[in-house]
C-alpha positions in Angstrom: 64.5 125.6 133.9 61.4 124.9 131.8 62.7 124.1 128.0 60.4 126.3 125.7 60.8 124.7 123.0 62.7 121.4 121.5 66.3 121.8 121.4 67.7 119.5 118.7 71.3 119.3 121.0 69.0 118.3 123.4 67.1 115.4 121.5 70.9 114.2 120.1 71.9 113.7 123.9 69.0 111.3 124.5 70.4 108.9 121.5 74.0 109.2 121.9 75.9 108.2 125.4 79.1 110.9 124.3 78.8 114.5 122.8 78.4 114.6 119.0 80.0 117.4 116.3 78.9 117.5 112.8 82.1 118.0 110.9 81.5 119.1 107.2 82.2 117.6 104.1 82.7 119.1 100.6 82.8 116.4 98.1 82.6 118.4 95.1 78.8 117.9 94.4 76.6 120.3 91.7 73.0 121.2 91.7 70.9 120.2 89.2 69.6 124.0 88.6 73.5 124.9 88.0 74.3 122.6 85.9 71.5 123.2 83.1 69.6 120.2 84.0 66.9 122.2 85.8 68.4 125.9 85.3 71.6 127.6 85.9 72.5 130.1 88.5 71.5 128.5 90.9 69.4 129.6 93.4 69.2 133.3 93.9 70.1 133.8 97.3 72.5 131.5 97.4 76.3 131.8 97.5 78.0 128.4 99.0 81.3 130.1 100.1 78.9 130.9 103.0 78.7 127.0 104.0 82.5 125.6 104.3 84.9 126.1 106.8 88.5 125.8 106.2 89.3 122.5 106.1 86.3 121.4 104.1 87.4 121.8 100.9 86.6 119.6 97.3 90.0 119.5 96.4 91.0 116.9 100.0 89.0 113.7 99.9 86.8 112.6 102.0 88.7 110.4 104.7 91.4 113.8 104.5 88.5 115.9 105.6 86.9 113.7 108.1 90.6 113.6 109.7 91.1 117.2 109.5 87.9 117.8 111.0 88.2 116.0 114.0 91.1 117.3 114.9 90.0 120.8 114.4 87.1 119.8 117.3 89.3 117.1 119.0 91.2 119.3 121.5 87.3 121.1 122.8 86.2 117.0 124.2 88.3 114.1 125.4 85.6 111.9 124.2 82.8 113.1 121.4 81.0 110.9 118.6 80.5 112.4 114.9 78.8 112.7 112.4 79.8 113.0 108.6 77.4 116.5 107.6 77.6 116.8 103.9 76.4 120.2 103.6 76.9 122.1 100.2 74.9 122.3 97.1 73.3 119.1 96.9 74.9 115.7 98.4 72.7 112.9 96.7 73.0 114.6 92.8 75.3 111.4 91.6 75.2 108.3 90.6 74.1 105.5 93.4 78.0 103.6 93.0 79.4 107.1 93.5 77.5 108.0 96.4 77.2 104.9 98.2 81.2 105.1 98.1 81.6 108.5 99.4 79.3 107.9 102.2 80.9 104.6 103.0 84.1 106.5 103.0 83.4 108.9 105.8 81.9 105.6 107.8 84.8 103.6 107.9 86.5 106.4 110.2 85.9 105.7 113.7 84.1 107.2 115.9 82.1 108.3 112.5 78.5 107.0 114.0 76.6 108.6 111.3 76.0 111.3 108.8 73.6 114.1 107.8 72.8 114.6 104.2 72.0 118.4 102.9 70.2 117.8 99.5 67.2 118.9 97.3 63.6 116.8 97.3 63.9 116.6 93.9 67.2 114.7 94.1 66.3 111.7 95.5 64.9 108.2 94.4 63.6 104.9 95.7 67.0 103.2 95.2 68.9 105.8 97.1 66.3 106.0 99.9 66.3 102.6 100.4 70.1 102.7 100.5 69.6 105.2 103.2 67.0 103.1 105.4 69.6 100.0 105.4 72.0 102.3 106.7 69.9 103.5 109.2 69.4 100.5 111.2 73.1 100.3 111.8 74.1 104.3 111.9 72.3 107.8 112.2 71.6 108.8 109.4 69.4 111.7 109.0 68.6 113.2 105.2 68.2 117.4 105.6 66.1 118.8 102.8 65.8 122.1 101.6 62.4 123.9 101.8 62.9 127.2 101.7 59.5 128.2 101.5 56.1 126.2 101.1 54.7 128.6 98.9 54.9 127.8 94.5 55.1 131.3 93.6 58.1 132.3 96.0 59.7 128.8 95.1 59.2 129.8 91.1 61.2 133.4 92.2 64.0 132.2 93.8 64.8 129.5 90.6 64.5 126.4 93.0 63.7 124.6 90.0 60.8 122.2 92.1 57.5 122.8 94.2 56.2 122.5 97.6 54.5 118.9 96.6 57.5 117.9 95.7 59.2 118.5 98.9 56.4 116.7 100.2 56.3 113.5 98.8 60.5 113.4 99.4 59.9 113.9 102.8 57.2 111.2 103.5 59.1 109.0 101.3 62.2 109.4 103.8 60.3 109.4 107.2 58.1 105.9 105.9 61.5 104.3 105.7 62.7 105.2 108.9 64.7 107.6 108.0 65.4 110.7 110.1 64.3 114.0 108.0 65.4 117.3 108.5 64.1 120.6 106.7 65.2 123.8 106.1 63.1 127.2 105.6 64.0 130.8 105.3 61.3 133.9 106.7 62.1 136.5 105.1 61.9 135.6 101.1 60.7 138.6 98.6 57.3 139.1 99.0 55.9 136.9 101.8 54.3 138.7 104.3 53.9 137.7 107.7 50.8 135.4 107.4 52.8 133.7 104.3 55.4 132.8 107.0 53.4 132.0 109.8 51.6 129.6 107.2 55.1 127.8 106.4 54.4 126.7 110.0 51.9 125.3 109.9 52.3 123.3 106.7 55.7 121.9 108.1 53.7 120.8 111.4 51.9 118.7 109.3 54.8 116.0 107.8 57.1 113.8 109.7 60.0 116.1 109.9 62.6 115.6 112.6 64.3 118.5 112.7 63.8 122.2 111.4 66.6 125.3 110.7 64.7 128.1 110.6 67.1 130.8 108.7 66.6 134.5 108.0 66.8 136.0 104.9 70.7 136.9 104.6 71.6 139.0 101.4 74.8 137.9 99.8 77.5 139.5 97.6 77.8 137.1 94.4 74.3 136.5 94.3 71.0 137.0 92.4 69.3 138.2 94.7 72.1 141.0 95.6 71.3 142.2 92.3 67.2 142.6 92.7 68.2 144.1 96.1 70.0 146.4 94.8 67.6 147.1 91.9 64.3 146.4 93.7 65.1 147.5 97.5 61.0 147.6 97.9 60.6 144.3 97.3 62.2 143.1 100.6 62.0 143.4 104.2 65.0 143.1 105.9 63.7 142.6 109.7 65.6 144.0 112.9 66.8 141.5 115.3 63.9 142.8 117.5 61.6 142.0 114.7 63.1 139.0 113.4 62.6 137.3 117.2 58.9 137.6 117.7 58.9 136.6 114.1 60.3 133.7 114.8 58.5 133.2 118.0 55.6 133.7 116.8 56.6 130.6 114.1 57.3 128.2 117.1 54.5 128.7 118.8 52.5 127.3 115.5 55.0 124.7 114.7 54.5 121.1 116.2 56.1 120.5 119.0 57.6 117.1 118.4 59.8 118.3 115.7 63.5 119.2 117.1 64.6 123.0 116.4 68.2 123.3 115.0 68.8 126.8 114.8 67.4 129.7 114.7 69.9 132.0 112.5 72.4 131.8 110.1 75.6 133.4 109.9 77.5 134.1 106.3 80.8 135.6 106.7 81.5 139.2 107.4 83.1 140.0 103.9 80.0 138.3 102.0 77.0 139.4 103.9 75.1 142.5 102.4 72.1 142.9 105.3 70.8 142.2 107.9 74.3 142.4 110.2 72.7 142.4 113.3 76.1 141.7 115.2 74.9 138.6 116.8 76.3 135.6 117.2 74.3 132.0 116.8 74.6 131.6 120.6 73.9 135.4 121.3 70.9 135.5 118.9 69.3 131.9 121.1 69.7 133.3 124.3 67.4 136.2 122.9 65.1 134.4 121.9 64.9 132.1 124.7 64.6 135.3 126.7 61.5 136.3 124.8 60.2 133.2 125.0 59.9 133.5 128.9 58.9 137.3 128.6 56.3 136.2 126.9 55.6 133.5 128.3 54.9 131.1 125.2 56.4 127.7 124.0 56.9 125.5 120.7 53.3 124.4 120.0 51.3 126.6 121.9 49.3 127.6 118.8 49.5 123.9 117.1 46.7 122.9 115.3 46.8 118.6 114.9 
C-alpha cells in the first residue's frame, strides 16, 4: 500500500516500541482573551464542552484523571504507553511553579512517557520553553499550538487576541530547542476563500512544525460565531463532505511533506454541533480521503514549494 501522505500514528510507531493513547487532562486552565487580559469571550468559534470526555474533568486532579484515563483505554491493549494531552483552553497560561507541578504530576504515573501541550503562541516564554527542552531529553514532549489561520485579518475576526508573526516566532522558539511542535488550523473561517486556504499551506510548510490537525469549520451552539451565522448566513461557506475532501486534498498536496498529519476532521458532539453534520465518523471521513487520494492519484507534497 503506498502511504499518500504522513500519518502521525505512523511516525509515533517509529519512536515508541508499544502503542501509545493520548489521554486528556482538564486542569482547570483560562485563556488570556477570557479572562480580560487580552479580551473576553473567547474565541468565537469556540465552545470547549466540545474537547473533554467524561472523565476529564477540572474538578478531579490530575493523577485522578491520568488513572481514570487509562483505565478507560486499558481494557482495548494489554500493553500501550501514554501520553498526558492537556487539551482545553490554554495549558501553559500559569505561573512556571504551578505548571511545572501539574506536568510533573501526570509524569510520575507510569507508563506516562510523555505529554502534549494544547496552548496559544502568545502564552509562552523563554523560561517555560526551556523548562520544556529539559524535559524533552528525558520524555516526549511535544507543545501543540493553535493557528487557526495565517491570515491577520481573519485572526482579528475571530478575537484570537495575537497575529500570525506571533505564531511564528513561538513556533521557531519551540522547534530551536528541540522541542516537538504541533499546529492547528481550521479551512473554512468567514471570509477566506479557497486561495486564502491553500495559502495557509504553504505558509505552514515553511516552519519546523511536526505535526498538523487540519479541522473544518464546525458551527457551535454557545458560541459567537453561532450568533453571526445566524445573523450573517452569507458570510460563510459551510462545504459538503465532497467539497471539504478535495479541499483538503488539495491542502496536502501543498503542505511539506515532512510534517506528520494528525487528523483531518473534528467531531463536536451531536447536541452542540450547528453545521456541517456530515454523518461521518473521524475514521469514516480518512478512509475518504485516502480514497481520493488514490483516485486522484496525488500525495502530501506533490505541489511543495522549498
Amino acid at each position: 500500500m503506498i502511504n499518500r501522505y504522513l500519518n502521525y500514528n505512523q511516525v509515533l510507531k517509529t519512536e515508541f516500541a508499544e502503542r501509545v493513547q493520548k489521554i486528556s487532562i482538564n486542569a482547570g486552565f483560562t485563556c488570556p482573551n477570557r479572562d480580560g487580559s487580552k479580551g473576553t469571550g473567547g474565541c468565537t468559534y469556540c465552545n470547549n464542552q466540545t474537547f473533554s470526555p467524561e472523565y476529564c474533568k477540572p474538578t478531579k486532579s490530575v493523577s485522578q484523571q491520568v488513572e481514570e484515563g487509562i483505565v478507560f483505554f486499558h481494557h482495548k491493549y494489554k500493553t500501550q504507553f501514554y501520553l498526558a494531552y492537556f487539551q482545553s483552553y490554554t495549558n501553559t497560561y500559569n505561573s512556571i511553579d504551578k505548571l511545572k507541578a501539574i506536568y510533573n504530576e501526570a509524569l510520575a504515573y507510569p507508563n506516562v512517557v510523555g505529554l502534549v501541550v494544547g496552548t496559544r503562541p502568545d502564552c509562552v516564554n523563554d523560561e517555560l520553553l526551556n523548562y520544556f527542552a529539559e524535559l524533552a531529553k528525558k520524555y516526549y514532549v511535544l507543545i501543540e499550538y493553535g493557528i487557526e489561520s495565517t491570515n491577520d485579518e481573519t485572526l482579528k475576526f475571530i478575537n484570537r487576541g495575537h497575529d500570525f508573526a506571533c505564531a511564528e516566532n513561538a513556533i521557531i522558539e519551540t522547534a530551536k530547542r528541540g522541542i516537538k511542535t504541533g499546529a492547528h488550523i481550521i479551512l473554512g473561517l468567514p471570509g477566506e476563500t479557497r486561495q486564502t486556504i491553500l495559502l495557509h499551506a504553504a505558509r505552514l510548510s515553511k516552519l519546523p512544525i511536526n505535526t498538523l490537525k487540519i479541522h473544518q469549520l464546525q458551527l457551535v451552539r454557545g458560541t459567537k460565531m453561532a450568533q453571526q451565522f445566524t445573523e450573517h448566513p452569507e458570510w460563510f461557506h459551510l462545504y459538503t463532505a465532497e467539497e471539504y475532501i478535495d479541499l483538503a486534498i488539495d491542502f496536502l498536496e501543498i503542505m511539506n511533506p515532512k510534517i506528520a498529519i494528525e487528523r483531518f476532521v473534528s467531531q463536536s458532539p451531536k447536541e452542540l454541533l450547528i453545521a456541517p453534520d456530515w454523518g461521518l465518523k473521524n475514521f469514516e471521513f480518512t478512509a475518504k480521503i485516502e480514497k481520493r487520494l488514490k483516485e486522484r492519484n496525488t500525495w502530501q507534497g506533490k505541489n511543495f514549494v522549498q
